[in-house]
MIMAR-448447 format. One line per field, with one value per residue: chain; x, y, z of N, C-alpha, C in turn. Coordinates in Angstrom, 1 decimal. Each point is the difference from the previous one (the first is absolute). Layout:
<pts>
c [A	...]
n.u [X	...]
n.v [Y	...]
n.w [Z	...]
ca.u [X	...]
ca.v [Y	...]
ca.w [Z	...]
c.u [X	...]
c.v [Y	...]
c.w [Z	...]
</pts>
This chain:
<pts>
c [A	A	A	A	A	A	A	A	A	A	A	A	A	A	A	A	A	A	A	A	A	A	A	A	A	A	A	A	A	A	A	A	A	A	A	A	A	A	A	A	A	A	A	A	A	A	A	A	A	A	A	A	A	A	A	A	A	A	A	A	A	A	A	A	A	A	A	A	A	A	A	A	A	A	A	A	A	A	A	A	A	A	A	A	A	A	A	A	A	A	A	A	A	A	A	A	A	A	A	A	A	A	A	A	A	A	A	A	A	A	A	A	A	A	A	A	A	A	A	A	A	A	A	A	A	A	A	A	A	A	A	A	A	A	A	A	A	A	A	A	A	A	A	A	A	A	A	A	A	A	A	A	A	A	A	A	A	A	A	A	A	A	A	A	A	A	A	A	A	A	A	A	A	A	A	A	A	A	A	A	A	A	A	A	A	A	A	A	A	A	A	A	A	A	A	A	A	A	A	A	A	A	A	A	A	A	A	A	A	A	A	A	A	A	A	A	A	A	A	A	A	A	A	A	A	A	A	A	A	A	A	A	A	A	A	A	A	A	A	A	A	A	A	A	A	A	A	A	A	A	A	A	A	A	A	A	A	A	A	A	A	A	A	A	A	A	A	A	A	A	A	A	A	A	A	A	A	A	A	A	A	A	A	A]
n.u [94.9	1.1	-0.9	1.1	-0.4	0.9	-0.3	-0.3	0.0	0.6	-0.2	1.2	1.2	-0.3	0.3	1.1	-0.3	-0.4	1.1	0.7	-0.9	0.8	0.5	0.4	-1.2	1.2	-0.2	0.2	-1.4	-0.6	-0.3	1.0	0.0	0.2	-0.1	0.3	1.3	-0.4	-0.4	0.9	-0.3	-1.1	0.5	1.0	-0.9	-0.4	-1.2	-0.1	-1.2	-0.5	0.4	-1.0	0.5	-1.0	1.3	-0.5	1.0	-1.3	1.1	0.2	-1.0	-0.1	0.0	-0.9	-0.9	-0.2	1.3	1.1	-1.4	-0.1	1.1	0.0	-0.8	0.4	1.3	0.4	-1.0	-0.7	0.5	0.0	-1.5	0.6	1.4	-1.1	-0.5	1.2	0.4	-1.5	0.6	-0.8	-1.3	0.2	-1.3	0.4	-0.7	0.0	0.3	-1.3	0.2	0.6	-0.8	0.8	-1.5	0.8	-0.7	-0.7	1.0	-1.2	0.3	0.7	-0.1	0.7	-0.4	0.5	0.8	-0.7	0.4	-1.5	-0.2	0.1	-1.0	-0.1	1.0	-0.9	-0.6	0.4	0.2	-1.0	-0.3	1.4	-0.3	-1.4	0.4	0.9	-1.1	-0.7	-1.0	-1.1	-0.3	-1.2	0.1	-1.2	0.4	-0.6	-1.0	-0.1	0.0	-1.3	-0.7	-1.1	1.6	0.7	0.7	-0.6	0.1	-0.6	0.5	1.4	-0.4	-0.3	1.5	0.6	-0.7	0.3	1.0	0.3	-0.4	1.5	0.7	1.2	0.6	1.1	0.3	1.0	-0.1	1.0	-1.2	0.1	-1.2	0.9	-0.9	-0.1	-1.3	0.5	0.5	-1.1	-1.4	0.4	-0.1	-1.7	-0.2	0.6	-0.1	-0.9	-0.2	1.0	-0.7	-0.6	0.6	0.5	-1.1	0.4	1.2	-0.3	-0.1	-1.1	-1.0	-1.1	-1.5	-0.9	-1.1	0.2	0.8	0.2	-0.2	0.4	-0.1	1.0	1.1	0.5	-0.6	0.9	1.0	0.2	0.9	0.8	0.4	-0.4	1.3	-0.7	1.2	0.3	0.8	1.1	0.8	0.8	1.5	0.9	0.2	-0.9	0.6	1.1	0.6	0.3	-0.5	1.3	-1.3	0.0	0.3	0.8	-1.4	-0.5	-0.7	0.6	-0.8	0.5	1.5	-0.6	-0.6	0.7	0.3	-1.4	-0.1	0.6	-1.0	0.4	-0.6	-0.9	0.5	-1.1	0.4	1.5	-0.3	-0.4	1.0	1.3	-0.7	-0.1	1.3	0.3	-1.0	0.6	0.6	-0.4]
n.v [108.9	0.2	-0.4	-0.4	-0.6	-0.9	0.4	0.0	-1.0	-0.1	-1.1	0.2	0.5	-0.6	-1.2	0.4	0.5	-1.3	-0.2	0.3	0.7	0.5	-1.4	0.0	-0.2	-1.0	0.2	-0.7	1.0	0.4	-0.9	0.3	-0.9	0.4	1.4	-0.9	0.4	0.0	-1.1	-0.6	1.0	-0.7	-1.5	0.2	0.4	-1.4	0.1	-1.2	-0.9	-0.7	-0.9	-0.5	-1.0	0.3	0.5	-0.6	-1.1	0.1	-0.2	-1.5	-0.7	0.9	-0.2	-1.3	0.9	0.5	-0.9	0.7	0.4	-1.4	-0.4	1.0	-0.3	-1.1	0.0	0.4	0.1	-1.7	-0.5	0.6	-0.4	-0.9	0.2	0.8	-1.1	-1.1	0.4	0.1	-0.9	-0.1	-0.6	-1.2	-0.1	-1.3	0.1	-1.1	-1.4	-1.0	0.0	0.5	-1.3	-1.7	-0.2	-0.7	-1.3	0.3	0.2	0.5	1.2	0.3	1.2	-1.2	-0.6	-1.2	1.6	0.3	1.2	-0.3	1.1	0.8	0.3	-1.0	0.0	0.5	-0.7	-1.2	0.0	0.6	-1.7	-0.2	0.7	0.3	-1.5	0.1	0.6	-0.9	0.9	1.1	-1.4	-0.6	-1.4	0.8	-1.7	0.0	-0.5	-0.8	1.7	0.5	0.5	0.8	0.3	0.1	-1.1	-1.4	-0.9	0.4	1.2	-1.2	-0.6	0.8	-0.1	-0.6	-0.1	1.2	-0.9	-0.2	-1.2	-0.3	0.0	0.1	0.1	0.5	-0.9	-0.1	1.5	0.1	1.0	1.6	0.2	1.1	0.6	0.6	-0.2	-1.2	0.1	0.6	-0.8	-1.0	0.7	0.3	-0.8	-1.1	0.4	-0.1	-1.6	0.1	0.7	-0.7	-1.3	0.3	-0.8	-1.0	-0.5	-0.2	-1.1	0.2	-1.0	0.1	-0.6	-0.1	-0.3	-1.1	-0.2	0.0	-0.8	-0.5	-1.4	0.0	0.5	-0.8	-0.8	0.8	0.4	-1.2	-0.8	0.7	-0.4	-0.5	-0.3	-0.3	0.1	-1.2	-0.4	-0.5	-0.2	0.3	-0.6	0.6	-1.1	-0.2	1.0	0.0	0.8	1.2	0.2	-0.5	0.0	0.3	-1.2	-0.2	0.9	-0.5	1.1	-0.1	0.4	-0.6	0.9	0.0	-1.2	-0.6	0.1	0.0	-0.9	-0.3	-0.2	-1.0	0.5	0.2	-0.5	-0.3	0.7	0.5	-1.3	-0.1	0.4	-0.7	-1.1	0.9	-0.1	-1.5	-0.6	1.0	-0.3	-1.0]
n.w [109.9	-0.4	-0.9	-0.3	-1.2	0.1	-0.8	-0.8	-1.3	0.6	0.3	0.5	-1.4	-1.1	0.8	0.2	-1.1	0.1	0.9	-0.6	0.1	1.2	-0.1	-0.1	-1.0	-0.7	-1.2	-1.0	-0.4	1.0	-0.2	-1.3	0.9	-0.5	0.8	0.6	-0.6	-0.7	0.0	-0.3	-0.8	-0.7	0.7	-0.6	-0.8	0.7	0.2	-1.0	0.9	-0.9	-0.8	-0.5	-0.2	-0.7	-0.8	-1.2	0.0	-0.4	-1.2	1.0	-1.0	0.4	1.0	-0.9	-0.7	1.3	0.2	-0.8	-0.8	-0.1	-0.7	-0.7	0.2	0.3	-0.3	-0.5	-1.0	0.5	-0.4	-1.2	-0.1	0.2	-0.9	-1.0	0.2	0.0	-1.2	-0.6	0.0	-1.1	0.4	0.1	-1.2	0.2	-0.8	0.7	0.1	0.0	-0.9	0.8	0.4	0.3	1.4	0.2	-0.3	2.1	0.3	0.8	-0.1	1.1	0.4	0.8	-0.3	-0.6	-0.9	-1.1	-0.8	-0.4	-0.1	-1.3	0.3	0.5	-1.1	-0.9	0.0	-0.3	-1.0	-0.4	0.4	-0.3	-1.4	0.3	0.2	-1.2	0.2	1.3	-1.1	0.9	0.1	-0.4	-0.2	-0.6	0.4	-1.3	-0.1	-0.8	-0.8	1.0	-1.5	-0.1	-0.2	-1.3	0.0	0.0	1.2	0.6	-0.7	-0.1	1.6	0.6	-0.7	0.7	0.9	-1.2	0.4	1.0	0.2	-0.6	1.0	-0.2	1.6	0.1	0.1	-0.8	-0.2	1.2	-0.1	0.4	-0.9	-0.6	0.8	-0.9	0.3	0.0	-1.2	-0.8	0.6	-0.5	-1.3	-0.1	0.8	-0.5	-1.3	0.6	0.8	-0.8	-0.5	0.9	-0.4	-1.3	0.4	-0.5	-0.6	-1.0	-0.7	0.0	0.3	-0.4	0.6	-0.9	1.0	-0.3	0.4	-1.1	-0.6	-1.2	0.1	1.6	0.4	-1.8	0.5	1.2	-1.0	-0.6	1.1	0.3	-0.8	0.6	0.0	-1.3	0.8	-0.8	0.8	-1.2	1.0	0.2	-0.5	0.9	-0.5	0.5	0.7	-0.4	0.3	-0.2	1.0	0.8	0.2	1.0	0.7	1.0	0.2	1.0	0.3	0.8	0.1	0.7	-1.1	-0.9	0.3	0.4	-1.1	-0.2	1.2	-1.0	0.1	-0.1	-1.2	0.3	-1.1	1.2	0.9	0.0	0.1	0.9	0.5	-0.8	0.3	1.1	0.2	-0.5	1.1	1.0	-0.1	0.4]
ca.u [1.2	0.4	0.7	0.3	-0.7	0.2	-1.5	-1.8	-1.4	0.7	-0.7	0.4	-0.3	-1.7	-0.3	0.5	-0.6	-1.6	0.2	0.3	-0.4	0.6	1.3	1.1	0.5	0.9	-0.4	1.0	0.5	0.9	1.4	0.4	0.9	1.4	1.1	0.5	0.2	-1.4	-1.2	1.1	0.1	-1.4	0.1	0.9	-0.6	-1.6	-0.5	-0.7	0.5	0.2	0.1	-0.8	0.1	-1.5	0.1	1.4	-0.3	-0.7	-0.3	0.6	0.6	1.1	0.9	0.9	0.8	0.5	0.6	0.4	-0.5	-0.5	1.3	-0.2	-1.2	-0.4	1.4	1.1	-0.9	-0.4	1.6	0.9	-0.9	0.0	1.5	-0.1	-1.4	0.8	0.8	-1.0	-0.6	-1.2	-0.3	-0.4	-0.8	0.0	-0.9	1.0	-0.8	0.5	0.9	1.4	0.0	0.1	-1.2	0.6	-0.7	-1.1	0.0	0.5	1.4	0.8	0.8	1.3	-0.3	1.5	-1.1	0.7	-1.1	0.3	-0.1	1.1	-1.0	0.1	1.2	-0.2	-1.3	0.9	1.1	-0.7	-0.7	1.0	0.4	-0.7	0.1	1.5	-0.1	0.4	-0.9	-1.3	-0.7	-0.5	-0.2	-0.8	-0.2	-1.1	-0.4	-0.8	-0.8	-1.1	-0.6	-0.7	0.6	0.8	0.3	-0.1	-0.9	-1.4	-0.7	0.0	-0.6	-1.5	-0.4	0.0	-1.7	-0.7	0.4	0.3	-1.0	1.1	1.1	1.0	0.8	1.3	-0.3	1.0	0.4	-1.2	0.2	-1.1	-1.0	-0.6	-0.7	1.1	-0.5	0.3	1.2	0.6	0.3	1.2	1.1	0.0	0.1	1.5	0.7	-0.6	0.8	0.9	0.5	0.0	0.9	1.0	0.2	0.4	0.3	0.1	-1.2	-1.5	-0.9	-1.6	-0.9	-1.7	-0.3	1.0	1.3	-1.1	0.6	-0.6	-1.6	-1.0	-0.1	-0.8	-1.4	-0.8	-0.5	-1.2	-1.5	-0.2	-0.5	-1.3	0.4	-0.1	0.9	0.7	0.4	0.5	1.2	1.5	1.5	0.7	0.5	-1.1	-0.2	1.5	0.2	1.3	0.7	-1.1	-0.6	0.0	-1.4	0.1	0.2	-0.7	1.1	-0.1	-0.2	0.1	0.8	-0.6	-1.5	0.9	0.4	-0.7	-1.8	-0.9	-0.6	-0.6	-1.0	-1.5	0.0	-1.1	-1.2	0.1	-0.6	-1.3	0.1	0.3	-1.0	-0.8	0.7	0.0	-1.5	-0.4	1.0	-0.7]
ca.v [-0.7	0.6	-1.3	0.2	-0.9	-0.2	-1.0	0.4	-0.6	-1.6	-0.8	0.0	1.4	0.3	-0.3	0.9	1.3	0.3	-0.2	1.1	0.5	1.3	-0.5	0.3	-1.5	0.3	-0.9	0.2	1.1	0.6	-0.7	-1.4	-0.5	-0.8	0.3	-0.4	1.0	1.4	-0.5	0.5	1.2	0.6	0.4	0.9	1.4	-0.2	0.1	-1.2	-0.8	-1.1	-0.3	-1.1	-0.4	-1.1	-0.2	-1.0	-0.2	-1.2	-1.0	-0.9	-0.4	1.0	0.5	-0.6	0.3	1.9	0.4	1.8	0.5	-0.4	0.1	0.8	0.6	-1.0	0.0	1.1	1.2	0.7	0.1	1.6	0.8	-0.9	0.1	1.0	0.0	-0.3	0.8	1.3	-0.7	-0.3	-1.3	-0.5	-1.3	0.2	-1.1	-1.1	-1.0	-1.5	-0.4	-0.3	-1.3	-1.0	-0.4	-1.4	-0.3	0.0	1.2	1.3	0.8	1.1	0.9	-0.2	-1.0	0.3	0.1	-1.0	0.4	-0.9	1.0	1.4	1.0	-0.6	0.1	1.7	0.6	0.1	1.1	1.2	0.3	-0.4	1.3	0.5	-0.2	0.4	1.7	0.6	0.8	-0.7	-0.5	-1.0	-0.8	-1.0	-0.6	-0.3	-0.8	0.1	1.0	0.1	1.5	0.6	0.9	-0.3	-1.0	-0.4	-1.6	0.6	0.3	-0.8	-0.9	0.6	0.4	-1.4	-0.1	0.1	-0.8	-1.3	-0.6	-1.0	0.5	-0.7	1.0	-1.2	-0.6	-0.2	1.3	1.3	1.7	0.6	0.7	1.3	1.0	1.2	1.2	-0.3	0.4	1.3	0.7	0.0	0.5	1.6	-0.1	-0.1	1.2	1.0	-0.3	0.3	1.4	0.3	-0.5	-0.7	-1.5	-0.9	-0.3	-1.5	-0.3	-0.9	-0.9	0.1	-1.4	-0.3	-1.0	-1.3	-0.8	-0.9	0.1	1.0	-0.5	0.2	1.8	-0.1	-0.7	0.9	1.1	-0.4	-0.2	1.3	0.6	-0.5	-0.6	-1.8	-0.2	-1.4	0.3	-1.0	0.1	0.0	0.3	1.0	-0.5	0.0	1.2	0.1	1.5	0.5	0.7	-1.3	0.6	-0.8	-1.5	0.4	1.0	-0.1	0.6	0.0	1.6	0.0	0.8	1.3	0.2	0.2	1.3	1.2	0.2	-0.5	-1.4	-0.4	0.6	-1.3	0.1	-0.6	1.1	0.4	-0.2	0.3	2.0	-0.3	-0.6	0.6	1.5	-0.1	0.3	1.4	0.9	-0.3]
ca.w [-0.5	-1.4	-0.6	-1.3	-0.4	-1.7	-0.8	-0.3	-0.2	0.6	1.1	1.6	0.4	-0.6	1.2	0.6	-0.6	0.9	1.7	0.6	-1.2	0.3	-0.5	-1.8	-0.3	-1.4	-1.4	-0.4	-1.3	1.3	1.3	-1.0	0.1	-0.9	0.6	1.6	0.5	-0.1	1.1	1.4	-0.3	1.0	1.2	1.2	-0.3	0.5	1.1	1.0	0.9	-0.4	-1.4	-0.7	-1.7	-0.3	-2.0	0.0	-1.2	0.3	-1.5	0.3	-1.0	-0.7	0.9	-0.1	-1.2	0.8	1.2	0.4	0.2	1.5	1.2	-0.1	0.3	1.2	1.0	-0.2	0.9	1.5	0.4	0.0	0.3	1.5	0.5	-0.3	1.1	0.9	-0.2	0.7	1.8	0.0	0.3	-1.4	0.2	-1.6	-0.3	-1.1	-0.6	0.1	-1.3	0.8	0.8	-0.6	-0.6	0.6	1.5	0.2	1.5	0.1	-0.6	1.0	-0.6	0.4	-0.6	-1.0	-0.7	-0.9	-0.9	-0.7	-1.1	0.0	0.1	1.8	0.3	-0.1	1.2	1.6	0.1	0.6	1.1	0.0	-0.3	1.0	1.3	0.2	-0.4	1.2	0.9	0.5	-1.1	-0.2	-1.4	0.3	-1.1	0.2	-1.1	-0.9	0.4	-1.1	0.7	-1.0	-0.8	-0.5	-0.3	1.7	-0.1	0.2	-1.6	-0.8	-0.1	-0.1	-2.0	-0.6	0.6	-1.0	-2.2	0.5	0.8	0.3	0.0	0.6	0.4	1.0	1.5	0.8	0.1	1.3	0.5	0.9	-0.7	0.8	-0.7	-0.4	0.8	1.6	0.1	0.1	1.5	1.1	-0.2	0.7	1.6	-0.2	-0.2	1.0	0.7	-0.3	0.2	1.3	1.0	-0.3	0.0	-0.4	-1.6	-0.5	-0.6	0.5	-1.1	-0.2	-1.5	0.9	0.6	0.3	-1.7	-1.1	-1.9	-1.3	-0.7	0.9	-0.3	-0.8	0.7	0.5	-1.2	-1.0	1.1	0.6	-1.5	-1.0	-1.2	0.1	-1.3	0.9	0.5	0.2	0.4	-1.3	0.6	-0.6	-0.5	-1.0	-0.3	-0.7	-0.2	-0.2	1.4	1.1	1.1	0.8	0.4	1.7	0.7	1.2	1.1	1.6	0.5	1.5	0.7	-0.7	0.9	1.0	0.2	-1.1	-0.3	-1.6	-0.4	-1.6	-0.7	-1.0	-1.6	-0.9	0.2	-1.2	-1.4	0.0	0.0	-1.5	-0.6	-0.1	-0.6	-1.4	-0.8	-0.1	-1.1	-1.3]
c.u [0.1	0.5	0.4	-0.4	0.9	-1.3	-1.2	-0.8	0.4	-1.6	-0.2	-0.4	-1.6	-1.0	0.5	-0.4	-1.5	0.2	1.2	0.4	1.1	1.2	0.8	0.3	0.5	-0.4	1.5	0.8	0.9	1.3	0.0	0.6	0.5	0.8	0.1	0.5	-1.0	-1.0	1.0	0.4	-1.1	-0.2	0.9	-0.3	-1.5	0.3	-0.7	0.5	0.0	0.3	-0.4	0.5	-0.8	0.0	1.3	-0.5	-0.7	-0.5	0.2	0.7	0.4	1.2	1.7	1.0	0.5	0.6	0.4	-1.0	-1.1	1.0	-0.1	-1.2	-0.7	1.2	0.5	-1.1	-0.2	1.6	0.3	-1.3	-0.1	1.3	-0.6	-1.1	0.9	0.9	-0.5	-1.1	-0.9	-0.5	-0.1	-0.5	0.2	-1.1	0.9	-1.2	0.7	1.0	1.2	0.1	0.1	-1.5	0.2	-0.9	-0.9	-0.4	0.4	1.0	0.1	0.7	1.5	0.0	1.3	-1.3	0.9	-1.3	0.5	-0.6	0.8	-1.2	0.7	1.6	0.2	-0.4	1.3	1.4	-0.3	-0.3	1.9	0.5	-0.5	0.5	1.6	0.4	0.2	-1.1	-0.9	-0.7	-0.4	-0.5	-1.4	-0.6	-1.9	-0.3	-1.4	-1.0	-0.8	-1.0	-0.9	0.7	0.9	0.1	0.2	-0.8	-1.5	-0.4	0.3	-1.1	-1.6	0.0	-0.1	-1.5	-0.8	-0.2	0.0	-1.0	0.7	1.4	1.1	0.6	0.7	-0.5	1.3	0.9	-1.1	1.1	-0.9	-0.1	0.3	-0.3	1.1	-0.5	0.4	2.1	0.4	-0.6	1.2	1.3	0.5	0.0	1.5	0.5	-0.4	0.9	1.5	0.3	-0.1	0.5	1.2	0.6	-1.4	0.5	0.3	-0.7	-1.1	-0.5	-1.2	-0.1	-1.2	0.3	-1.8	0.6	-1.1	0.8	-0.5	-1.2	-1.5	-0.8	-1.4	-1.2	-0.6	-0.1	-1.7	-1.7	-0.3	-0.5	-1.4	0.3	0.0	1.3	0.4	1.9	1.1	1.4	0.9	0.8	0.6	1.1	-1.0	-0.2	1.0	0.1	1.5	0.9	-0.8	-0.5	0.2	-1.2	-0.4	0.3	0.0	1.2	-0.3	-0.1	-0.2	0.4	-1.2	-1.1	1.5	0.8	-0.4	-1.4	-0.8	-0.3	0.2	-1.5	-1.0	0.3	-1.5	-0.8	1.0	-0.3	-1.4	0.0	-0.2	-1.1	-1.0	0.1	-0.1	-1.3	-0.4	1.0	-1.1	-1.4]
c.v [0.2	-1.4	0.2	-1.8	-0.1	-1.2	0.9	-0.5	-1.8	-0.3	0.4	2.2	0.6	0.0	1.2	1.3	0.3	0.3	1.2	1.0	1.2	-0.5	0.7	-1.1	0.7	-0.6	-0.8	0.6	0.9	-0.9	-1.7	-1.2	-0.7	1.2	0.5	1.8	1.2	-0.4	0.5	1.3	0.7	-0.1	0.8	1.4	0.4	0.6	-0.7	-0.2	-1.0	-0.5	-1.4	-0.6	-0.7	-0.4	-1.4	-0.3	-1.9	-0.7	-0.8	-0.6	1.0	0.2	-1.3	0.5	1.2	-0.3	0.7	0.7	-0.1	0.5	1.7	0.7	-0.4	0.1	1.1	1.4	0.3	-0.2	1.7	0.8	-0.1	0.9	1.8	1.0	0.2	1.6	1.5	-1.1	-0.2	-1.7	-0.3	-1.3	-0.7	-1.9	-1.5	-0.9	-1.4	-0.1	0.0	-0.8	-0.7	-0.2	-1.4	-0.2	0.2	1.1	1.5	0.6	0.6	1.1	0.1	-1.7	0.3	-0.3	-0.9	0.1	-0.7	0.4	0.9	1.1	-0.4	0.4	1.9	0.4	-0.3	1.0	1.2	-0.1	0.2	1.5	0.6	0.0	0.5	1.4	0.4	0.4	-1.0	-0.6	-1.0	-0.6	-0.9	-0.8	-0.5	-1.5	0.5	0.9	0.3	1.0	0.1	0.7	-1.2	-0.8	-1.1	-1.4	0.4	0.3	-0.6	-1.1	0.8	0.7	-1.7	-0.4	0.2	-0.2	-1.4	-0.9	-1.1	0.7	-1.3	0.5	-0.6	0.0	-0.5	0.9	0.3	0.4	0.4	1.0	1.4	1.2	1.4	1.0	-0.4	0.0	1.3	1.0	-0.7	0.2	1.5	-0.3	-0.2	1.6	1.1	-0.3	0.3	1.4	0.6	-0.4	-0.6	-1.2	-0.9	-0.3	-1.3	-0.6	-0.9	0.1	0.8	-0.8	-0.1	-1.4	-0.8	-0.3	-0.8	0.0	1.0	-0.2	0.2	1.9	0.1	-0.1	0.8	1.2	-0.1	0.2	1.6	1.1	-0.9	-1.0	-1.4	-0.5	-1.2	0.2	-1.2	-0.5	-0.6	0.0	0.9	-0.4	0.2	1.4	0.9	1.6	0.0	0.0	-1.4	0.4	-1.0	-0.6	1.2	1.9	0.1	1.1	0.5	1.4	0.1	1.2	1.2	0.3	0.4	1.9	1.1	-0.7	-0.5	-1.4	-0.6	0.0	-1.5	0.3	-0.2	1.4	0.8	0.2	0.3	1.8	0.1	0.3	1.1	1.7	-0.2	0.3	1.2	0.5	-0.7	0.7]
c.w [-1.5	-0.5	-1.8	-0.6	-1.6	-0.6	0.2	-0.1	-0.2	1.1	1.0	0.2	0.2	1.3	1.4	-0.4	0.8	1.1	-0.2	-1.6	-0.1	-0.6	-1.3	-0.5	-1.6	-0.3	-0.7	-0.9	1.7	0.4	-0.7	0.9	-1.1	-0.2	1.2	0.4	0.1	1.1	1.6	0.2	0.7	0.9	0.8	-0.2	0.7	1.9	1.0	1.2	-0.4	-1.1	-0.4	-1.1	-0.4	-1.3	0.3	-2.0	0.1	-0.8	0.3	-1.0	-1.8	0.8	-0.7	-1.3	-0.4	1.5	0.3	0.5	1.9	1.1	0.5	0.6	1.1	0.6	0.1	0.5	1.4	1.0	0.2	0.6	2.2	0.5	0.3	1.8	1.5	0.7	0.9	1.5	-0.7	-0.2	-2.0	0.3	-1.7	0.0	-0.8	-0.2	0.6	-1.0	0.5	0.2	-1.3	-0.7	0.6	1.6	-0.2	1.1	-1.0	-0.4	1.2	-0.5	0.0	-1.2	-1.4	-1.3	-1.6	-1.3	-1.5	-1.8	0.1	1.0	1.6	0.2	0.1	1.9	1.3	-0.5	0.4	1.8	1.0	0.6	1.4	1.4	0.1	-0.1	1.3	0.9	0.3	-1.2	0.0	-1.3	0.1	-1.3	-0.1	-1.4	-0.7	0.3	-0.9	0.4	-1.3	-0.9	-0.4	-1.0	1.4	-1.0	0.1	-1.0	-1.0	-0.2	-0.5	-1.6	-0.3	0.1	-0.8	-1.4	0.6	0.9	1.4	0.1	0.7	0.9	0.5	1.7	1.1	0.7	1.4	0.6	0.8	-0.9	1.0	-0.6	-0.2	1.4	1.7	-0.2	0.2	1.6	0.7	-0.4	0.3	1.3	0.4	0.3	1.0	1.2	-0.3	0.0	1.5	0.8	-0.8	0.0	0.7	-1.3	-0.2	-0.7	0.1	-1.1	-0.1	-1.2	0.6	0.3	-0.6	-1.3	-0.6	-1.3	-0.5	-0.1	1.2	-0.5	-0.9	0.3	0.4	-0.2	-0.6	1.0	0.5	-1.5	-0.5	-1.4	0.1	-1.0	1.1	-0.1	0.1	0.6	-1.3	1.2	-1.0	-1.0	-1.7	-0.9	0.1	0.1	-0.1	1.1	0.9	1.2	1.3	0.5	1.0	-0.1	1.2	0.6	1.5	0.5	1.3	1.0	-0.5	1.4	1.3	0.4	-0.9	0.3	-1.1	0.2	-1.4	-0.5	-0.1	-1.2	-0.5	0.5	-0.9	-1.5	-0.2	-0.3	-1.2	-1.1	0.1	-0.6	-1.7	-0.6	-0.3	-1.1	-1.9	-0.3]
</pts>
């Protein structure tokens, strides 16, 4: 299978580069989204069977003082890069986020569930996820939460630079989610896409999140405990800890249809992390 990949050294791609190494993944010096028509360009000039969009723009709270710029890159891109896939039959998978949702409550998010984003970055992400599904073709939107991997920028290597200047940390505790690993999105994003190119459907959008939901400050803990770190561990409200862009309480999302029609289970975020943790030591 000939898969075309916009992103390179993103989480999710970095992760897909190991599992299917034969891919064409673009950099963004190759394929800018911030312009939509050239990315759309490549594809209608490609030979894939498939098309991946694993780049977005993921400043949350920049994203509040650059909305053109989000709107753009997160909307408008996988929109004409989706209208462009449609056009030559080919499948498109494009990656969104919890941040669509209000965050309101206590259940779960459904992929059919009325969404209601409550930062400019959440209002970018569903306009793109909008674009995708009104393009027509075979496609799927899979939304994920809080991702984390030995590359990047991520909560894992924040907390584990914090472990080392620090004895006492504060973390919010009123915020849950499902901790997922970059490396269990991106096999099912390459599986997604596999299933699609061969049978041209299922389309729509599904959830993936590791299992079990826990806060910020749960995650934390077992960072620290799985790292050997004696850092204590204090809950805060998010109130307490002010950012630019408002995150949501409630990620919890329902991945019921994903195990239902693609086979994907939701991920252990603790043996993931444990991969993490152990990929990070070797790279030191």
């Amino acid at each position: 299978m000939k898969l075309l990949v916009f992103g390179k050294t993103g989480q999710v791609a970095t992760e897909m580069a190991k599992r299917a190494p034969d891919a064409r993944f673009l950099s963004r010096q190759e394929a800018d989204l911030e312009q939509p028509e050239a990315c759309a360009a490549i594809i209608a000039g490609c030979d894939a069977d498939a098309v991946i969009n694993a780049a977005a723009f993921t400043a949350v709270d920049k994203a509040e003082d650059t909305p053109e710029m989000a709107a753009l890159v997160n909307g408008r891109a996988p929109a004409e890069m989706a209208k462009a896939a449609a056009a030559k039959g080919i499948p498109f998978v494009h990656i969104s986020t919890d941040y669509v949702f209000s965050g309101a409550g206590h259940q779960p998010w459904q992929p059919d569930s009325q969404t209601a984003p409550q930062c400019v970055y959440g209002h970018s992400k569903l306009a793109g996820e909008l674009g995708v599904q009104a393009a027509g073709g075979a496609h799927v939107v899979l939304r994920t939460s809080w991702v984390v991997s030995a590359h990047g920028q991520n909560f894992v290597k924040t907390m584990l630079r914090l472990a080392e200047i620090r004895g006492e940390i504060g973390v919010v505790s009123d915020q849950i989610g499902g901790p997922t690993p970059a490396a269990a999105v991106a096999q099912a994003v390459l599986s997604i896409a596999g299933h699609l190119a061969k049978n041209h459907g299922p389309s729509g959008v599904y959830h993936l999140s590791g299992a079990p939901d826990v806060s910020w400050a749960t995650f934390a803990r077992e960072i620290f405990a799985q790292a050997g770190k004696a850092v204590q561990v204090n809950d805060i409200l998010t109130d307490a800890y002010p950012t630019p862009a408002r995150r949501p309480l409630n990620s919890r999302l329902d991945c019921a249809t994903l195990l239902r029609d693609f086979a994907i289970e939701r991920p252990d975020w603790r043996a993931g992390l444990a991969d993490i943790l152990a990929e990070i030591k070797e790279q030191t």
